[in-house]
C-alpha positions as CSV (number, residue, x, y, z in Angstrom):
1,X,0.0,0.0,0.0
2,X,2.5,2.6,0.8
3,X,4.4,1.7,-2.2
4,X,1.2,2.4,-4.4
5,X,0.6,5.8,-2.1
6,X,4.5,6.9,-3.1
7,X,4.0,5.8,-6.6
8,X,0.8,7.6,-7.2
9,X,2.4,10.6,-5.3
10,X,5.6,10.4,-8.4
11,X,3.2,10.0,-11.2
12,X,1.6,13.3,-9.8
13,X,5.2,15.2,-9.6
14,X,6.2,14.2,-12.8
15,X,2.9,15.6,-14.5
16,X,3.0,18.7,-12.8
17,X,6.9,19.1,-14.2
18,X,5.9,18.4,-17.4
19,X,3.1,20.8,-17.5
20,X,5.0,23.8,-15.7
21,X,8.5,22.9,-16.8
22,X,9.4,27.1,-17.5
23,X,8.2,27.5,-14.1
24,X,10.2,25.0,-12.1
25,X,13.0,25.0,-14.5
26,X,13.4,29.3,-13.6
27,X,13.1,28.3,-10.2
28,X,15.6,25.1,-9.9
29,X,18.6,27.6,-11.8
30,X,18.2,30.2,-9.1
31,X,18.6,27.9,-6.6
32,X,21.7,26.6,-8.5
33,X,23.1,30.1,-8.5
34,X,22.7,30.2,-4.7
35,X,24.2,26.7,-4.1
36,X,26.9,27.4,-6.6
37,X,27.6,31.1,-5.0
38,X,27.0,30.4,-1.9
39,X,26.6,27.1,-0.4
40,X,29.8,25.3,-2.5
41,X,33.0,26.6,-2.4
42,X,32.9,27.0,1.3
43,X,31.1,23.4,2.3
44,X,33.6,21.9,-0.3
45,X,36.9,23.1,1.0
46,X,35.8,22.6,4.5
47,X,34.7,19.1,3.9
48,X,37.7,18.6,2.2
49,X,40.0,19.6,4.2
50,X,38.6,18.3,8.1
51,X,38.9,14.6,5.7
52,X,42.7,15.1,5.4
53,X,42.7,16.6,9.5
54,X,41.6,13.3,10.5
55,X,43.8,11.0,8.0
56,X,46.8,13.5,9.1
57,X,46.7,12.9,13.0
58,X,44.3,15.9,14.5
59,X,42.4,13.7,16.1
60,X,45.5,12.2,18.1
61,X,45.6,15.6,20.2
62,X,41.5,16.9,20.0
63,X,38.7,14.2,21.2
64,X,36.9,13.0,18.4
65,X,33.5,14.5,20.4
66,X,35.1,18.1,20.3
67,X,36.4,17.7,16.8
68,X,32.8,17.0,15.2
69,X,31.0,19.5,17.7
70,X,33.6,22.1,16.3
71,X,33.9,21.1,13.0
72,X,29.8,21.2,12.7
73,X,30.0,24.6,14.3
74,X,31.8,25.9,11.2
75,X,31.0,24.1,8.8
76,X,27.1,23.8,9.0
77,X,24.1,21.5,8.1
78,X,24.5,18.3,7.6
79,X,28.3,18.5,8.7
80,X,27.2,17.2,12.1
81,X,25.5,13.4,10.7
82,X,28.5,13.1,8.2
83,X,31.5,13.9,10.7
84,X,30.0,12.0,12.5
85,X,29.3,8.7,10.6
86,X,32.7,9.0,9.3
87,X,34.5,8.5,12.4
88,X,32.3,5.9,13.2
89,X,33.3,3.9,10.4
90,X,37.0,4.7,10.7
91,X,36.5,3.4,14.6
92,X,37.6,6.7,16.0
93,X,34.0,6.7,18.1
94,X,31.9,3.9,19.1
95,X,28.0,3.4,18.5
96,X,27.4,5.4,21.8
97,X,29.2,8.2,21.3
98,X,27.7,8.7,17.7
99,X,24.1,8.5,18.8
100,X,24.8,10.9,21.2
101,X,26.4,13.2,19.0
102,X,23.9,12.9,16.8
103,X,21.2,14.5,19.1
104,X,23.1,18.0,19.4
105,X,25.7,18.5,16.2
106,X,23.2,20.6,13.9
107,X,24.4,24.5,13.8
108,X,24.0,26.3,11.0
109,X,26.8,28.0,9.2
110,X,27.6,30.9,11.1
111,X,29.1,33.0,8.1
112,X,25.5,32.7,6.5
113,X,23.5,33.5,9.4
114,X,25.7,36.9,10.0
115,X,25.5,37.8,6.8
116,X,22.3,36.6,4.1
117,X,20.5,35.9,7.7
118,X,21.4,39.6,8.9
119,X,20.2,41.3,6.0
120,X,16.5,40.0,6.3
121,X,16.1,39.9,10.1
122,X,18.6,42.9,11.1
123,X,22.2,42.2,12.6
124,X,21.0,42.1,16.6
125,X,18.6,39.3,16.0
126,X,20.6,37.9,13.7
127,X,23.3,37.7,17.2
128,X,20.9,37.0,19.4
129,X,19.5,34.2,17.2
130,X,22.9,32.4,16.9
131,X,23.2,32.8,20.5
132,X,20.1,30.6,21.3
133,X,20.6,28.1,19.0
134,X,24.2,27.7,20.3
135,X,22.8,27.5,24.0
136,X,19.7,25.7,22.6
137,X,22.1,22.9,21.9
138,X,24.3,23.0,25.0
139,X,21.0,22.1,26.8
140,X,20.1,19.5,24.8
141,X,23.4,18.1,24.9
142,X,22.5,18.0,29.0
143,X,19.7,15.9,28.0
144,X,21.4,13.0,26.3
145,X,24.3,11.1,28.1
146,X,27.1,9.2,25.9
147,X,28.3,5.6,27.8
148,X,31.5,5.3,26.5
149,X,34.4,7.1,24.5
150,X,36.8,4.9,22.3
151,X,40.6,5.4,22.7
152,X,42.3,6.0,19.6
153,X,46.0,5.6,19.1
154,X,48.6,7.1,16.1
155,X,49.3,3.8,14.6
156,X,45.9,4.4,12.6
157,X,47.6,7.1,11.0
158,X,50.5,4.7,9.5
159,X,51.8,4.9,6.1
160,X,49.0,7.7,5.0
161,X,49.6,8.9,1.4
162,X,48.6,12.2,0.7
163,X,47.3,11.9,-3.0
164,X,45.2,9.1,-2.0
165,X,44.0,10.9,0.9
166,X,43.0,14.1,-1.1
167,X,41.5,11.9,-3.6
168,X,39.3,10.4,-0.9
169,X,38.7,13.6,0.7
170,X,37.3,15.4,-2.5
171,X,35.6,12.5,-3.2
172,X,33.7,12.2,-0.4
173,X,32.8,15.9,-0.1
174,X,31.5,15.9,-3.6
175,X,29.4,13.0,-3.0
176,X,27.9,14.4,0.6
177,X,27.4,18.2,-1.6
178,X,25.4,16.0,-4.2
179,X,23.2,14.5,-1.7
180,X,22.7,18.2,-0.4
181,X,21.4,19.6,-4.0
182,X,19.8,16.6,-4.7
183,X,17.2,16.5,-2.1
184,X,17.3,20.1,-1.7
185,X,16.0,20.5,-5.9
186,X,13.4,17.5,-5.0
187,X,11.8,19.5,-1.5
188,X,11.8,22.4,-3.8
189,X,9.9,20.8,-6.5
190,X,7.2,19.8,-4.0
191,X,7.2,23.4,-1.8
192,X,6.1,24.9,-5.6
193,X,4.0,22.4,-6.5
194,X,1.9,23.2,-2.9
195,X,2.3,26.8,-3.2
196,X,1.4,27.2,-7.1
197,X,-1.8,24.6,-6.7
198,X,-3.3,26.5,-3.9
199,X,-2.0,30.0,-4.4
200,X,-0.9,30.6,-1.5
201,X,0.8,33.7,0.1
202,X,2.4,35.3,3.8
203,X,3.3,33.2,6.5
204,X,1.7,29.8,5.1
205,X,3.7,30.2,1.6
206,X,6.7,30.8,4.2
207,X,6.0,28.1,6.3
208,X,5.4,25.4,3.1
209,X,9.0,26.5,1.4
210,X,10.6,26.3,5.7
211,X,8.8,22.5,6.5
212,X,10.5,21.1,2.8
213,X,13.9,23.3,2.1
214,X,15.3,25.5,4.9
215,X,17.3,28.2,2.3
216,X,14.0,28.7,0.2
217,X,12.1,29.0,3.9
218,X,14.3,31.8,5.1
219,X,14.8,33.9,2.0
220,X,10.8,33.7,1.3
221,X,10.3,35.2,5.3
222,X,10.3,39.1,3.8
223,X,7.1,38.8,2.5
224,X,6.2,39.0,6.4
225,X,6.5,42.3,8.1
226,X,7.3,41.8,11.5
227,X,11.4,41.3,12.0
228,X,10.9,39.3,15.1
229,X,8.4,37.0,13.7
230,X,10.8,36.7,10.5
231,X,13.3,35.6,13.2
232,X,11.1,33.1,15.1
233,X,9.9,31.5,11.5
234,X,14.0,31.3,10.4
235,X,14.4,30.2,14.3
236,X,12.6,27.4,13.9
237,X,12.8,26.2,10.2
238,X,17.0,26.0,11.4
239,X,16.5,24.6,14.2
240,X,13.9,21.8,13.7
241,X,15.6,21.6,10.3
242,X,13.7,21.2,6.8
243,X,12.8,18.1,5.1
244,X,15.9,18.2,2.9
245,X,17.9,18.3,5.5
246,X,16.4,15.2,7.2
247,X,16.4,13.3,4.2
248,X,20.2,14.0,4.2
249,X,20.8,13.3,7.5
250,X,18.5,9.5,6.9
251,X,20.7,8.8,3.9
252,X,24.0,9.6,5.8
253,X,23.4,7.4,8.2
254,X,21.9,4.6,6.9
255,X,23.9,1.6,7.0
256,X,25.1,2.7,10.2
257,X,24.3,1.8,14.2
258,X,23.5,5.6,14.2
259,X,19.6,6.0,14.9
260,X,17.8,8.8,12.7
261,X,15.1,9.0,15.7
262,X,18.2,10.6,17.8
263,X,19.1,13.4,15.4
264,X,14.8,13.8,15.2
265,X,14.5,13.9,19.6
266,X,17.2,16.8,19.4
267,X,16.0,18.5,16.8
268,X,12.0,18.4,18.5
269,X,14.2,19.6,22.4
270,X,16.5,22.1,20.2
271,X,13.9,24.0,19.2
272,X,11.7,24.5,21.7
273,X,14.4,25.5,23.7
274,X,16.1,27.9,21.2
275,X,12.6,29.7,20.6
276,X,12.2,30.0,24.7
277,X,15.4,31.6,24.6
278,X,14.9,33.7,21.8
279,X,11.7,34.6,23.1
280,X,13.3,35.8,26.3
281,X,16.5,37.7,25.2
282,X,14.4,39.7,23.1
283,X,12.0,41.0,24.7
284,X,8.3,41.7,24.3
């Protein structure tokens, strides 16, 4: 049955694309000009590079745990789920560690919310946004408590050859950027598809283009007039984390002992705490 429901549900997306094929097509290349502009060059040298950290020693001299909670801080959405699954796999962390990094590694990049973010929601609440996600999480780290820690040693860092380890680096950093446009030009499809069937406009257009792709749910929140709702909406589409993002996250961590329903609990704690916070620094 829910293979029929999905298969229905594909017939119905590929119909609509083939009947407003100018439409989506205009709106999938300026999404490509933001990722390209944007969202690229920056993910892809930082997932490069944090790759060759780890095959080159780092992670001798930083905790594993602090590594991915810092690299996630800077490097943004979906960093978290694939710096983490990749130390799983290389053994650097065990099961327990993973699932409870999991819960709390999802920050957004902070360049973008300073900058793109400031420019719709003002600089202070831009700050002040940041602030109670970043505390959000420290909470919700509180929340969750990891059993064990593996030791790691320097003889996994043996005979490491640095083309092979760029190759591997770029690799995988292409293939986790893929994933990202992928689903992000799929959520897309559908946020139009909902929003040009039932013409819809303020907050509920924002909220429909938030719920299935997080970029196209911020940059749509200036049709809204109030800054401080603006921030509460981007608040909580970041936070809580679009569809895209979570269909990322699954696909990073299937065929792993990471559970997706731990990223989901932090995500549902995360948020309610960061708009509490929010709420408070900022007044009435």
């Amino acid at each position: 049955m829910k293979k029929r429901i999905i298969l229905f549900l594909l017939i119905i997306l590929l119909l609509f694309i083939y009947l407003n094929s100018n439409f989506l097509v205009k709106n999938i290349l300026d999404y490509t000009e933001t990722f390209i502009k944007n969202l690229f060059p920056y993910t892809f040298i930082v997932f490069t590079l944090s790759s060759l950290l780890v095959d080159y020693d780092l992670l001798s001299i930083l905790e594993p745990k602090y590594y991915i909670t810092i690299m996630s801080l800077i490097s943004g959405f979906p960093s978290g789920a694939k710096y983490t699954a990749e130390l799983l796999e290389k053994n650097f962390i065990d099961k327990d560690t993973s699932n409870y990094l999991i819960t709390y590694t999802h920050y957004p990049n902070p360049l973008f919310i300073l900058g793109a973010v400031s420019s719709i929601i003002t600089k202070n609440l831009a700050i002040k946004l940041l602030f109670s996600i970043y505390l959000a999480s420290f909470i919700t780290s509180r929340f969750f408590k990891v059993k064990s820690s593996k030791k790691i040693t320097s003889s996994n860092y043996n005979n490491v050859n640095f083309t092979k380890s760029l190759s591997s680096s770029i690799n995988g950093a292409f293939k986790t950027l893929i994933l990202i446009y992928g689903t992000s030009i799929f959520s897309i499809i559908i946020a139009l598809i909902i929003t040009h069937s039932f013409n819809l406009n303020g907050i509920c257009y924002s909220l429909i283009n938030g719920i299935f792709d997080l970029t196209k749910g911020i940059f749509s929140t200036v049709i809204i007039n109030n800054k401080r709702i603006r921030a509460i909406l981007i608040l909580v589409f970041i936070n809580l984390a679009s569809i895209s993002i979570h269909m990322q996250v699954k696909s990073i961590l299937d065929n792993t002992e990471i559970k997706y329903s731990n990223f989901l609990k932090g995500r549902i704690i995360s948020t309610l705490l960061a708009v509490i916070i929010f709420i408070i620094i900022t007044g009435n």
